[in-house]
TIVO-2410 file (N, C-alpha, C; in nm, 3 decimals):
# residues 179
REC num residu      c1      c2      c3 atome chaine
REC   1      X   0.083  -0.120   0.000     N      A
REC   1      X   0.000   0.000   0.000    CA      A
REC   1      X   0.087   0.126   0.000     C      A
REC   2      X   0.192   0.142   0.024     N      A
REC   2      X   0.290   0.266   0.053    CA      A
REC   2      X   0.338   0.273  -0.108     C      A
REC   3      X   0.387   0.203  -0.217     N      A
REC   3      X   0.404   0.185  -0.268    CA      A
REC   3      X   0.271   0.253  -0.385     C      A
REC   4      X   0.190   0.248  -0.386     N      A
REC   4      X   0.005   0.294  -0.446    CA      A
REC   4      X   0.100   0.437  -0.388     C      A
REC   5      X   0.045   0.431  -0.241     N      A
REC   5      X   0.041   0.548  -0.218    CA      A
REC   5      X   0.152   0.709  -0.251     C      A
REC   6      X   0.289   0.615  -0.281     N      A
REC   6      X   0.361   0.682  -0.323    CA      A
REC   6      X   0.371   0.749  -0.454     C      A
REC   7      X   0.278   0.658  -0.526     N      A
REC   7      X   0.296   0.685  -0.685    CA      A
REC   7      X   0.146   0.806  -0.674     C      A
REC   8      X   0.055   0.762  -0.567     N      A
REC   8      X  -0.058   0.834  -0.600    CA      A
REC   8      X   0.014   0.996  -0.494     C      A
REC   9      X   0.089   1.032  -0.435     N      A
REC   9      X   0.194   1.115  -0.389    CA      A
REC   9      X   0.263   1.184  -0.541     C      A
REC  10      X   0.336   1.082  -0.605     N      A
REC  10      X   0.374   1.170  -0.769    CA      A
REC  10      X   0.290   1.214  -0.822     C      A
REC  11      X   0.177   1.117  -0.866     N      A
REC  11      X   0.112   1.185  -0.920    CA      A
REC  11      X   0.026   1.316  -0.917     C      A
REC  12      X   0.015   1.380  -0.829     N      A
REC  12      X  -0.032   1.515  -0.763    CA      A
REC  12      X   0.092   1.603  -0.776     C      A
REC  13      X   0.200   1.557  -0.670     N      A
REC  13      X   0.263   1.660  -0.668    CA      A
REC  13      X   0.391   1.672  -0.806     C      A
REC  14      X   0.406   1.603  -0.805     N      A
REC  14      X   0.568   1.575  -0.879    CA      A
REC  14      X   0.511   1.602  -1.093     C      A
REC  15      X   0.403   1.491  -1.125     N      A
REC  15      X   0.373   1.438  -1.265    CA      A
REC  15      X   0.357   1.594  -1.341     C      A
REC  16      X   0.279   1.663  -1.248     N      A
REC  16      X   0.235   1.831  -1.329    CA      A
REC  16      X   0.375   1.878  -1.371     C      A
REC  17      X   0.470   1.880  -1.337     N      A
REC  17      X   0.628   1.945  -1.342    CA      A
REC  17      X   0.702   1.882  -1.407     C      A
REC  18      X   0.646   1.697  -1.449     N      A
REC  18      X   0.750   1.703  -1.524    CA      A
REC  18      X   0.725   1.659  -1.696     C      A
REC  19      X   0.807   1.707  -1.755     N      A
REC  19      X   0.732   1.686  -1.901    CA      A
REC  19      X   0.701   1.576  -1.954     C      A
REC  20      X   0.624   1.540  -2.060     N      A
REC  20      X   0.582   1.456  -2.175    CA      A
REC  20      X   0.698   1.397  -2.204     C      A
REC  21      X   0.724   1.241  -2.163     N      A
REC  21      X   0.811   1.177  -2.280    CA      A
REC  21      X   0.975   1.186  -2.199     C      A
REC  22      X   0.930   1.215  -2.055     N      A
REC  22      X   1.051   1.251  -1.949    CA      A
REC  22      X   1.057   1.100  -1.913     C      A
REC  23      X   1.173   1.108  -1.816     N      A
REC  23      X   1.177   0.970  -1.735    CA      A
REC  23      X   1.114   0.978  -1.624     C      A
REC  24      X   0.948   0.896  -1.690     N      A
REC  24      X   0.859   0.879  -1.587    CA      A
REC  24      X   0.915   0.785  -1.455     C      A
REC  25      X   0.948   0.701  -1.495     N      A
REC  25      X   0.963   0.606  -1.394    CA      A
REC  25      X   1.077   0.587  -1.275     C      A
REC  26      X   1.178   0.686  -1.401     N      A
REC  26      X   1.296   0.744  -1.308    CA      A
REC  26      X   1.197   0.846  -1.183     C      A
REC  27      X   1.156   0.898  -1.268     N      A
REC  27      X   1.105   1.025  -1.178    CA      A
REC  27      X   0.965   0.947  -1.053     C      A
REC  28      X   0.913   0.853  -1.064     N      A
REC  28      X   0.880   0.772  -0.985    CA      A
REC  28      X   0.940   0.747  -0.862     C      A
REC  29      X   0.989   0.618  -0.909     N      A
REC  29      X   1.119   0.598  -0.821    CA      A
REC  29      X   1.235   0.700  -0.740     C      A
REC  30      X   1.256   0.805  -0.819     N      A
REC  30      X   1.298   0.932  -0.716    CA      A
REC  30      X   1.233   0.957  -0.625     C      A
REC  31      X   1.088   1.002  -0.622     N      A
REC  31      X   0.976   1.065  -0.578    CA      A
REC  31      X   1.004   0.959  -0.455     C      A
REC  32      X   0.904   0.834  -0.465     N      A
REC  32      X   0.924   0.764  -0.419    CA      A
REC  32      X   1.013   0.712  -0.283     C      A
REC  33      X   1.153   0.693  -0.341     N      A
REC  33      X   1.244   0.700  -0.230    CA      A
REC  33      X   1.267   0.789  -0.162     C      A
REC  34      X   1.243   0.948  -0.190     N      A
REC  34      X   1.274   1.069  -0.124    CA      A
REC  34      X   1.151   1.042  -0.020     C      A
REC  35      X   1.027   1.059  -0.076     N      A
REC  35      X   0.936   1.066   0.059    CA      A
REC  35      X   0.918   0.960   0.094     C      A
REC  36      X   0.944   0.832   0.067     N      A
REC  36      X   0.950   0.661   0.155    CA      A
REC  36      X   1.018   0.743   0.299     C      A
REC  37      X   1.160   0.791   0.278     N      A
REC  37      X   1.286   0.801   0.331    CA      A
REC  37      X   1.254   0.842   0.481     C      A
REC  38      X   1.133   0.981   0.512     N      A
REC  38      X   1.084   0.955   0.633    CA      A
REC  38      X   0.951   0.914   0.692     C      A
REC  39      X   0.858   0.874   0.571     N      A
REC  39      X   0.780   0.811   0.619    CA      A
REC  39      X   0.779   0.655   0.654     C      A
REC  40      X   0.902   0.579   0.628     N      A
REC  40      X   0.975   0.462   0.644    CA      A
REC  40      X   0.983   0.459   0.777     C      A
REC  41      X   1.122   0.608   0.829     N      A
REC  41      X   1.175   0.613   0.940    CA      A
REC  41      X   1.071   0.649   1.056     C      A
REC  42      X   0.972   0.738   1.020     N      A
REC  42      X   0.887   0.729   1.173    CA      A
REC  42      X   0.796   0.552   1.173     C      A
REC  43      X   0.782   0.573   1.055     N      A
REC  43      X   0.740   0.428   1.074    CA      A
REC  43      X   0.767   0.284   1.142     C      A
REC  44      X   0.880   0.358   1.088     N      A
REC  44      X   0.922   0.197   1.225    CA      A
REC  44      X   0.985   0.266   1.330     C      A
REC  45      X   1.030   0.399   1.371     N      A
REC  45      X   1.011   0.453   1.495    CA      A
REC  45      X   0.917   0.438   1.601     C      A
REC  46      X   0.767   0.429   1.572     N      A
REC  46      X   0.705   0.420   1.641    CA      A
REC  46      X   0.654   0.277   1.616     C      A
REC  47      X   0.703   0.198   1.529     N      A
REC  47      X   0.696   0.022   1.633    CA      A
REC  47      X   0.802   0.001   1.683     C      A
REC  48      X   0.905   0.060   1.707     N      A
REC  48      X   1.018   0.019   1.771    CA      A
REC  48      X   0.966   0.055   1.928     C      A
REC  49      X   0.900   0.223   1.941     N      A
REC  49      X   0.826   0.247   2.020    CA      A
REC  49      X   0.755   0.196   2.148     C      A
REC  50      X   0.698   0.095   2.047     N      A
REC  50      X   0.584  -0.011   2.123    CA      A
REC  50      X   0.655  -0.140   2.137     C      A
REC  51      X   0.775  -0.137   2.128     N      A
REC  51      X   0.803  -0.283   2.131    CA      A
REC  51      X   0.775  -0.383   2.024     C      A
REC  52      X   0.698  -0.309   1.919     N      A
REC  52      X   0.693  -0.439   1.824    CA      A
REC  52      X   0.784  -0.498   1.787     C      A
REC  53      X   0.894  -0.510   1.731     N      A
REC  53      X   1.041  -0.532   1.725    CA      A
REC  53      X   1.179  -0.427   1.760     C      A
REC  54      X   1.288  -0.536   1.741     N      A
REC  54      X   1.383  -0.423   1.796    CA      A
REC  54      X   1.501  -0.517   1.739     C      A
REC  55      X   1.586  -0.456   1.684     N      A
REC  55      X   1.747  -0.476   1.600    CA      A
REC  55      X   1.814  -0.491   1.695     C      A
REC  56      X   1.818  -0.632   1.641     N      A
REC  56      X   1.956  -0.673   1.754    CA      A
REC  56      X   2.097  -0.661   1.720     C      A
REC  57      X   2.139  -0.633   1.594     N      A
REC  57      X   2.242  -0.576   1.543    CA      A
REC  57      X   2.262  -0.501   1.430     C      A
REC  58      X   2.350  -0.429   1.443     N      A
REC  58      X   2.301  -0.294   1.291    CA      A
REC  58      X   2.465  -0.291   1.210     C      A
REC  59      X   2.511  -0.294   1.139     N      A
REC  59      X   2.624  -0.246   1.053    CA      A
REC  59      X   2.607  -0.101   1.019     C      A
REC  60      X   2.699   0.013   1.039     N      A
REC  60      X   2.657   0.136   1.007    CA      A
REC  60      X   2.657   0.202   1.073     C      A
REC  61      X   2.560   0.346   1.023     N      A
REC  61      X   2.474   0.421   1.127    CA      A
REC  61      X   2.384   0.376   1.201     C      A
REC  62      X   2.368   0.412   1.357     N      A
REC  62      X   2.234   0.377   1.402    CA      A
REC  62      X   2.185   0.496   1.454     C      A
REC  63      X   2.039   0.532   1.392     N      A
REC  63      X   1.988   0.639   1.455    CA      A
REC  63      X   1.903   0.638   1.562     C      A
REC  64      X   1.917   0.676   1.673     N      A
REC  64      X   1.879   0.674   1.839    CA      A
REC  64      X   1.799   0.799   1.883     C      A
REC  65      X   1.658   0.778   1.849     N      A
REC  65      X   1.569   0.851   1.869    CA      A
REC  65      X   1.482   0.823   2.008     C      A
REC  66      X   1.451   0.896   2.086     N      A
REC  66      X   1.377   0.854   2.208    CA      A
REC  66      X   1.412   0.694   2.314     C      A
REC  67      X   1.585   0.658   2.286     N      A
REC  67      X   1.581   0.507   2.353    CA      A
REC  67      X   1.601   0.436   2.279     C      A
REC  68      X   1.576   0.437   2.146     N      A
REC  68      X   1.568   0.323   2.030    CA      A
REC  68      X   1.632   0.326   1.902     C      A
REC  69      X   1.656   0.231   1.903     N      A
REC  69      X   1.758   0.270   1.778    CA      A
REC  69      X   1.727   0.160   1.684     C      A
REC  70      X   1.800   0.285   1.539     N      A
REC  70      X   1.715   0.217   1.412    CA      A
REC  70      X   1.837   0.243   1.310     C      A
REC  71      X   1.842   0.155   1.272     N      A
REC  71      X   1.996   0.111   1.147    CA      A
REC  71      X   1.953   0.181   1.077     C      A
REC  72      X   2.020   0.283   1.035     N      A
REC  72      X   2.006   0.391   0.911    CA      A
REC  72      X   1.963   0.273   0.779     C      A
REC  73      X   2.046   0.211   0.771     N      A
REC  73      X   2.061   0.096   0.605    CA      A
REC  73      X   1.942   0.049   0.594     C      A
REC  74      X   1.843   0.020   0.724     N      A
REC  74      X   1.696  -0.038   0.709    CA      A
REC  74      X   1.634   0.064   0.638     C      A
REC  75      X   1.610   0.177   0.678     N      A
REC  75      X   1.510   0.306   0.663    CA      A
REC  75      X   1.550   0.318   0.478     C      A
REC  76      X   1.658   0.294   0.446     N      A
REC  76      X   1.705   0.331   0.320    CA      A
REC  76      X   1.605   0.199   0.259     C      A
REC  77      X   1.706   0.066   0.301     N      A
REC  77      X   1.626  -0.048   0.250    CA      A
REC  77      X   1.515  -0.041   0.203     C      A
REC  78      X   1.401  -0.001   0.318     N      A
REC  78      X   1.258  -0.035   0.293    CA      A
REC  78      X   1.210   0.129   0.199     C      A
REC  79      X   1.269   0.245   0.170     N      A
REC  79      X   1.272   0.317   0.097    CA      A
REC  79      X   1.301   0.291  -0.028     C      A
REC  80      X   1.413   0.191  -0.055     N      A
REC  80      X   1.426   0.184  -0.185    CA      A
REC  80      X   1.320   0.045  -0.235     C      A
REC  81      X   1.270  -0.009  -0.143     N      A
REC  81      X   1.187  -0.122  -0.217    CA      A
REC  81      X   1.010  -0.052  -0.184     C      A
REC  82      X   1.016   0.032  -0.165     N      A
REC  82      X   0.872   0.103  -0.146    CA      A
REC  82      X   0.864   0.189  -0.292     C      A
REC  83      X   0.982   0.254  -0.339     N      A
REC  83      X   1.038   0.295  -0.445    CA      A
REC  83      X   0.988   0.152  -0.570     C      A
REC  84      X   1.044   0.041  -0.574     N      A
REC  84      X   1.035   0.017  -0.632    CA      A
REC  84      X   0.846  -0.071  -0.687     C      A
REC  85      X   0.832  -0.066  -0.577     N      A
REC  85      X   0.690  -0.115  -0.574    CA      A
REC  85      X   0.595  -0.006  -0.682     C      A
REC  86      X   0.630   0.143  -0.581     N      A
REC  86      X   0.563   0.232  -0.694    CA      A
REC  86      X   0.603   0.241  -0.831     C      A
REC  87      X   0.700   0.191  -0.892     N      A
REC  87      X   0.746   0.165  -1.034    CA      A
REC  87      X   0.653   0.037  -1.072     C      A
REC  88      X   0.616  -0.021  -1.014     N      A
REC  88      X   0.591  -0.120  -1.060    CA      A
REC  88      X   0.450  -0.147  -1.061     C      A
REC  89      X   0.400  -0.031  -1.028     N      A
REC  89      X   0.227   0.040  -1.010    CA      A
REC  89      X   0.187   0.118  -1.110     C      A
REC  90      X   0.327   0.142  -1.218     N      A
REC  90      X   0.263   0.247  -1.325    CA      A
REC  90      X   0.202   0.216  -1.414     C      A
REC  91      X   0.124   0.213  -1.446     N      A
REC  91      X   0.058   0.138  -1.573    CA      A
REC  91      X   0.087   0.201  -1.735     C      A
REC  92      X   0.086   0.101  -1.769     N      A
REC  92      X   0.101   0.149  -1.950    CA      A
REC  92      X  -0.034   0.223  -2.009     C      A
REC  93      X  -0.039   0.232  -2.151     N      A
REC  93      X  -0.156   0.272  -2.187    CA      A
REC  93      X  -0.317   0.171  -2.212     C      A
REC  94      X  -0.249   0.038  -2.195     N      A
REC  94      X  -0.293  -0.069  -2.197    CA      A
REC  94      X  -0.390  -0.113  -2.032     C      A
REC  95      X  -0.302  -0.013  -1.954     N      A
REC  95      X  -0.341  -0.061  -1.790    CA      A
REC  95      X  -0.273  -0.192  -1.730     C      A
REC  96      X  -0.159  -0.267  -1.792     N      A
REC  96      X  -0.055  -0.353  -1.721    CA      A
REC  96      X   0.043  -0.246  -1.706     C      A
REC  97      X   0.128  -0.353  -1.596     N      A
REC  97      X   0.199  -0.245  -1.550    CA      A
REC  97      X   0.341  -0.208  -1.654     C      A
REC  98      X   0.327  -0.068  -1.658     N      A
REC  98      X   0.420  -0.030  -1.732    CA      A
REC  98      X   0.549  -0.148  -1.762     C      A
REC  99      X   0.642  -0.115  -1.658     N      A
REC  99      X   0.761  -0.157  -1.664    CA      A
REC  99      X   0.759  -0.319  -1.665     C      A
REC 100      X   0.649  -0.371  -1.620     N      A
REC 100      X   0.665  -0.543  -1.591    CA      A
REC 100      X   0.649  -0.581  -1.756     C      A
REC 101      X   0.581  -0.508  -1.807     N      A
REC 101      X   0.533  -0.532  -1.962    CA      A
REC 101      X   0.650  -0.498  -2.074     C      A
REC 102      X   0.690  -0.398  -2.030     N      A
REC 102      X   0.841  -0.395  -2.109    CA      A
REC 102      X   0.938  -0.518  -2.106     C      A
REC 103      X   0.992  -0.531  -1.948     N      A
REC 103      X   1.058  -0.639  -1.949    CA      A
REC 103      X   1.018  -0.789  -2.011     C      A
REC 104      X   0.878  -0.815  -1.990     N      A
REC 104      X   0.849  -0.905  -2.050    CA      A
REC 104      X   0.858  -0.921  -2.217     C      A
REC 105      X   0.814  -0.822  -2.240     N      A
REC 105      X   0.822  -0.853  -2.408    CA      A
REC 105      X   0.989  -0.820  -2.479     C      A
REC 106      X   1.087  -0.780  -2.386     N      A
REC 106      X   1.216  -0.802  -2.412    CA      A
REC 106      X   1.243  -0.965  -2.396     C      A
REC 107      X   1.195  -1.062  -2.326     N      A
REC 107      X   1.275  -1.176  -2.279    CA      A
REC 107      X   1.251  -1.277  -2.412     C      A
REC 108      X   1.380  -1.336  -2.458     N      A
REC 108      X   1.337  -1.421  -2.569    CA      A
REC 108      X   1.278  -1.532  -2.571     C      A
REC 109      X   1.173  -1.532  -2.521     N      A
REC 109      X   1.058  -1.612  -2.506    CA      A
REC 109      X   0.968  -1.623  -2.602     C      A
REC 110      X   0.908  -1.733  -2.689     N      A
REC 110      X   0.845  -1.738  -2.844    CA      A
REC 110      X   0.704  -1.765  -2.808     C      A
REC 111      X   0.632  -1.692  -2.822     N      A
REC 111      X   0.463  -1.680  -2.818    CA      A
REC 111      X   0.404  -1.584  -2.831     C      A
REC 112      X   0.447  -1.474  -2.868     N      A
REC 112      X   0.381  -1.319  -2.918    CA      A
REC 112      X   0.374  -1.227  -2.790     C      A
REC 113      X   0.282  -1.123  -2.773     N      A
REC 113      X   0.267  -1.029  -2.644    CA      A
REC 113      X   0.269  -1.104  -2.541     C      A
REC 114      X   0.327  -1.055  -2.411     N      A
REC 114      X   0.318  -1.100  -2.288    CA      A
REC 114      X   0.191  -1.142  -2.204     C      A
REC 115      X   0.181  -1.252  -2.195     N      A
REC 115      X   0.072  -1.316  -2.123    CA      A
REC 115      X   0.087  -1.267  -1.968     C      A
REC 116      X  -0.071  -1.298  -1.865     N      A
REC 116      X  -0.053  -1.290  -1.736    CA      A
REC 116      X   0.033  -1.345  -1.652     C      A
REC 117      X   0.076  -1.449  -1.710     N      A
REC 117      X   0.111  -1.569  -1.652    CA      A
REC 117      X   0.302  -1.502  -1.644     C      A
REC 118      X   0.347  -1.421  -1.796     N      A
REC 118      X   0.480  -1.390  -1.798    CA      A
REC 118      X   0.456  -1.283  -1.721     C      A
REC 119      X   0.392  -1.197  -1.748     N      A
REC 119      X   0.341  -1.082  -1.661    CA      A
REC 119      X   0.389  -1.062  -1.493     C      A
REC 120      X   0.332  -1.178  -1.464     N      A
REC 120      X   0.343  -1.226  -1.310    CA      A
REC 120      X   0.458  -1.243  -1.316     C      A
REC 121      X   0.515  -1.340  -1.352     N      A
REC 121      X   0.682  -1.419  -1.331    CA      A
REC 121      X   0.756  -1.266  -1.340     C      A
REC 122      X   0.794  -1.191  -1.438     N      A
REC 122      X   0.885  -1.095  -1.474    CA      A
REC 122      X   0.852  -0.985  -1.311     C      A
REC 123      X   0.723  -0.997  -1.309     N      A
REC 123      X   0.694  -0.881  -1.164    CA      A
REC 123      X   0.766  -0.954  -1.012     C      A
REC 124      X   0.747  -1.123  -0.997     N      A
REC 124      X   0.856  -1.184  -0.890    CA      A
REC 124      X   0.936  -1.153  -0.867     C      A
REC 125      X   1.041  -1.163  -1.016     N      A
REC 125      X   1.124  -1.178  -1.046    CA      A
REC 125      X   1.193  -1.035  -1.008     C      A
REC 126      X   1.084  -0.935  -1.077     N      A
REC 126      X   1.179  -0.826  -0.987    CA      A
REC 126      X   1.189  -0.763  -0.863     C      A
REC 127      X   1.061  -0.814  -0.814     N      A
REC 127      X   1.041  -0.806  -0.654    CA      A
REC 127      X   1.115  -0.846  -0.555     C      A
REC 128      X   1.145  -0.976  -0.609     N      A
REC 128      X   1.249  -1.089  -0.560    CA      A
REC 128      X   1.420  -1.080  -0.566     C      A
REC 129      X   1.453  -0.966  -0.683     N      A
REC 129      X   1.557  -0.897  -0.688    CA      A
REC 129      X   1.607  -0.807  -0.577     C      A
REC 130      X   1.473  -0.714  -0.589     N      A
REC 130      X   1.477  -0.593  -0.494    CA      A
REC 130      X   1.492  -0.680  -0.370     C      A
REC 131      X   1.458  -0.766  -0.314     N      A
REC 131      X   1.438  -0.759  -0.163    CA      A
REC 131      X   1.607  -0.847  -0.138     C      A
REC 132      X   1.636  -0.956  -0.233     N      A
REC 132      X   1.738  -1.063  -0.193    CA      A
REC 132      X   1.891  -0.963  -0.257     C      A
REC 133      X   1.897  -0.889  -0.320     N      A
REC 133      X   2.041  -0.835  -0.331    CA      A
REC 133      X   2.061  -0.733  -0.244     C      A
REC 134      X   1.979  -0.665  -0.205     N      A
REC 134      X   2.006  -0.619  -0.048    CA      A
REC 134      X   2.061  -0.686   0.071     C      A
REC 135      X   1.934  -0.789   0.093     N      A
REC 135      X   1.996  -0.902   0.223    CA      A
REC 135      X   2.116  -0.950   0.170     C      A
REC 136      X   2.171  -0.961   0.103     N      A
REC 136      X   2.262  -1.040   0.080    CA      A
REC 136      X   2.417  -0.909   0.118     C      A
REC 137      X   2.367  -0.837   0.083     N      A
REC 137      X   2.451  -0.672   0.140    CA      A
REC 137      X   2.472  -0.734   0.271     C      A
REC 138      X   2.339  -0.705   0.330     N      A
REC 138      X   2.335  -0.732   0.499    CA      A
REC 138      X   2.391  -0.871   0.512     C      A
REC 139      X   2.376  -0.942   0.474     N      A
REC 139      X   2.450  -1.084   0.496    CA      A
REC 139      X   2.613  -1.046   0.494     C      A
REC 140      X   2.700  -1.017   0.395     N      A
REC 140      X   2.800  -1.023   0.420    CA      A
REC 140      X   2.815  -0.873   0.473     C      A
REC 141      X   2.816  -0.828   0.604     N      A
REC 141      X   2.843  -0.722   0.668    CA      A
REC 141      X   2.824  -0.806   0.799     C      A
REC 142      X   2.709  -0.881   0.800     N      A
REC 142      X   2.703  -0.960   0.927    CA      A
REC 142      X   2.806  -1.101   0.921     C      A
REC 143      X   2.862  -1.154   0.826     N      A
REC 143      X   2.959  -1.236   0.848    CA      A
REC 143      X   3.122  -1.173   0.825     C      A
REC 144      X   3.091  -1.054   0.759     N      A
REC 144      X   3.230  -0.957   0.742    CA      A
REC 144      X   3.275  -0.937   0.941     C      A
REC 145      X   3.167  -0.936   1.000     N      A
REC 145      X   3.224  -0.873   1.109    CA      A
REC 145      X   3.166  -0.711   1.156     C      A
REC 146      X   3.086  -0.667   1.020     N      A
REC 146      X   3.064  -0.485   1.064    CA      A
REC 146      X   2.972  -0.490   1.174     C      A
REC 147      X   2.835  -0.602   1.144     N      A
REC 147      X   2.718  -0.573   1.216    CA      A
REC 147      X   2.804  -0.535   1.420     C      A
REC 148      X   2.716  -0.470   1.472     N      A
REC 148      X   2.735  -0.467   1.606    CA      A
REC 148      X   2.652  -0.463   1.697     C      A
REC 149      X   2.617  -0.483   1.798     N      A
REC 149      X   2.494  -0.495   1.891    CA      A
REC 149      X   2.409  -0.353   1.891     C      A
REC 150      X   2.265  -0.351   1.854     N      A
REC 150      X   2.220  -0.205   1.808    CA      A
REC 150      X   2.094  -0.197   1.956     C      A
REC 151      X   2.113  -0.266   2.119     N      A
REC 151      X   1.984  -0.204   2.127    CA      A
REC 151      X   2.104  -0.201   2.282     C      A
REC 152      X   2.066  -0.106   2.389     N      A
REC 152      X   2.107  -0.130   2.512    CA      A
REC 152      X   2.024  -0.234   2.596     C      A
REC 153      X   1.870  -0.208   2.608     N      A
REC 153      X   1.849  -0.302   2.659    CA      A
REC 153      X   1.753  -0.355   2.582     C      A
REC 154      X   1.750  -0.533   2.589     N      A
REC 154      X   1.669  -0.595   2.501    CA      A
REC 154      X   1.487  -0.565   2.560     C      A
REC 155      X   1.409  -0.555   2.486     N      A
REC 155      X   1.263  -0.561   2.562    CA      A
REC 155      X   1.195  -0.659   2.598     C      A
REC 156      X   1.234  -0.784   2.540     N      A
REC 156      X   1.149  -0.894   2.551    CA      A
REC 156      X   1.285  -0.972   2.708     C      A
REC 157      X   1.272  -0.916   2.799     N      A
REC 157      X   1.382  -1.039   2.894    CA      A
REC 157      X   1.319  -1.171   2.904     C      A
REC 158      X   1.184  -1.230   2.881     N      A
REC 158      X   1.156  -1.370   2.918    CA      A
REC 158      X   1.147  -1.396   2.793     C      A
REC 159      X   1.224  -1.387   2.711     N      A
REC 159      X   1.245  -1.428   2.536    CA      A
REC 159      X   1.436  -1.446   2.534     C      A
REC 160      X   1.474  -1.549   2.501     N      A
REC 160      X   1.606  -1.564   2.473    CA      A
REC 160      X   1.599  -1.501   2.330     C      A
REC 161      X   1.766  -1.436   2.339     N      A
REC 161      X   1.786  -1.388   2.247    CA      A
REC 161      X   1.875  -1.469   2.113     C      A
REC 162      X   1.856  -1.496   2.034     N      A
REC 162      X   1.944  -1.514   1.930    CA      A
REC 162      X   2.033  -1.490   1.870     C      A
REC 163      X   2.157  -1.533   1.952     N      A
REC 163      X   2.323  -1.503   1.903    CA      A
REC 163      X   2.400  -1.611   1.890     C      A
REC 164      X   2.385  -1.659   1.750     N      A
REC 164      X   2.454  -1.784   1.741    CA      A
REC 164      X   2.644  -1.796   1.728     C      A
REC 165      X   2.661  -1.656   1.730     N      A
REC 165      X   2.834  -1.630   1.708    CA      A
REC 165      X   2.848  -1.568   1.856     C      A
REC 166      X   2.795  -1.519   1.978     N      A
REC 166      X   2.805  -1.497   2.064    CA      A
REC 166      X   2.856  -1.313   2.075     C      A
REC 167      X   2.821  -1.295   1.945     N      A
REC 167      X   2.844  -1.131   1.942    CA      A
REC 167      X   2.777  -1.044   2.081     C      A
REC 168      X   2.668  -1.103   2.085     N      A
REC 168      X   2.574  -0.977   2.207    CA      A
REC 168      X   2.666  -1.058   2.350     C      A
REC 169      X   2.664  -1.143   2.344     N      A
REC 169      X   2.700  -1.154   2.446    CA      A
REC 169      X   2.846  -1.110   2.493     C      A
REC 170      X   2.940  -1.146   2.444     N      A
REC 170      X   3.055  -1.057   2.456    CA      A
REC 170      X   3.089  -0.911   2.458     C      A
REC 171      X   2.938  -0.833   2.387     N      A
REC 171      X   2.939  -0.685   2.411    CA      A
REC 171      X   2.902  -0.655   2.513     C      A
REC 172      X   2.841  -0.761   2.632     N      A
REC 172      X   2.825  -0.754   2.779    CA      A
REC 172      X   2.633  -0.730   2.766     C      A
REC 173      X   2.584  -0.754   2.648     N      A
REC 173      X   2.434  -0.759   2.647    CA      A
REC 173      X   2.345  -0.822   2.799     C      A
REC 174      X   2.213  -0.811   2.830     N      A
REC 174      X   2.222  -0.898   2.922    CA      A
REC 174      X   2.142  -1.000   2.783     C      A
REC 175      X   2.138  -1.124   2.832     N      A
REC 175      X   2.083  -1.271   2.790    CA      A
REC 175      X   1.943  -1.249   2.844     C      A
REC 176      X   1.871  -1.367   2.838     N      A
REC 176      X   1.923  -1.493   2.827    CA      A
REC 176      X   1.950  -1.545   2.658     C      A
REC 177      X   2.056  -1.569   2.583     N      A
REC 177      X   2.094  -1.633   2.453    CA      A
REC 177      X   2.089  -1.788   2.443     C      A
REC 178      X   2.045  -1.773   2.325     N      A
REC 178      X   2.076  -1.929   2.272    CA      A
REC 178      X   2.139  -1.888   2.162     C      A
REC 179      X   2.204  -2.022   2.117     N      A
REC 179      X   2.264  -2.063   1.967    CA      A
REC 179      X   2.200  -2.153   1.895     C      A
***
């Protein structure tokens, strides 16, 4: 829904300004990630807030608002895939979605215009991009060694925590941990 809502955000403010035959989708996706960027960050400010979750380790910046702290790289993360969602909301003149329909009828695949069925796959496919070459960022930062313990105190104490390399615990976290 942030993703709708972002594109329905361009379209008001941003689409009037920019011309015919511009880079819509660039200009999407700009839009997009600029205002994701703090409606992301209070966003999960205020479930961090409530306890709904809480980062147990961050690589980076961590920004420490009211007690809580929030890995800069997330707020970007879920900005740039809120970004890409609204790209992927634009519709052609046809009413599929713009960009999923391009890619599809590029892939050398033999059966004429893009069916629902390629339609779908090519939209996974890039969904599934966006979300796994990121983690995989975060993956090797957390086996590089960068990640570091991101909360002072954990909220859940009758919940063991999950440190299978014993990182929190050696930063003097309190437990209780498992591996």
């Amino acid at each position: 829904m942030t993703g709708v809502g972002l594109l329905s955000i361009y379209r008001r403010v941003v689409e009037p300004h920019v011309k015919p035959g511009g880079h819509r989708r660039l200009a999407v996706f700009a839009t997009g990630f600029v205002v994701g960027l703090p409606v992301n960050a209070l966003m999960q400010f205020l479930w961090l807030k409530v306890d709904l979750f809480v980062y147990t380790q961050a690589a980076g910046p961590v920004l420490d608002v009211a007690g809580r702290q929030l890995p800069l790289y997330m707020v970007i993360y879920d900005s740039f895939l809120f970004a890409v969602v609204a790209v992927l909301c634009v519709p052609d003149d046809r009413g599929r979605p713009a960009f999923v329909a391009r890619v599809a009828q590029r892939l050398p695949i033999v059966g004429g215009p893009p069916t629902t069925p390629r339609l779908l796959a090519v939209a996974i496919a890039v969904l599934m991009t966006a979300v796994a070459v990121p983690i995989a960022v975060f993956s090797l930062l957390r086996v590089g060694g960068f990640a570091t313990p991101s909360y002072d105190e954990y909220p859940y104490p009758a919940v063991k925590v999950y440190d299978p390399y014993g990182d929190l615990e050696r930063a003097g976290k309190p437990g209780p941990f498992y591996r």
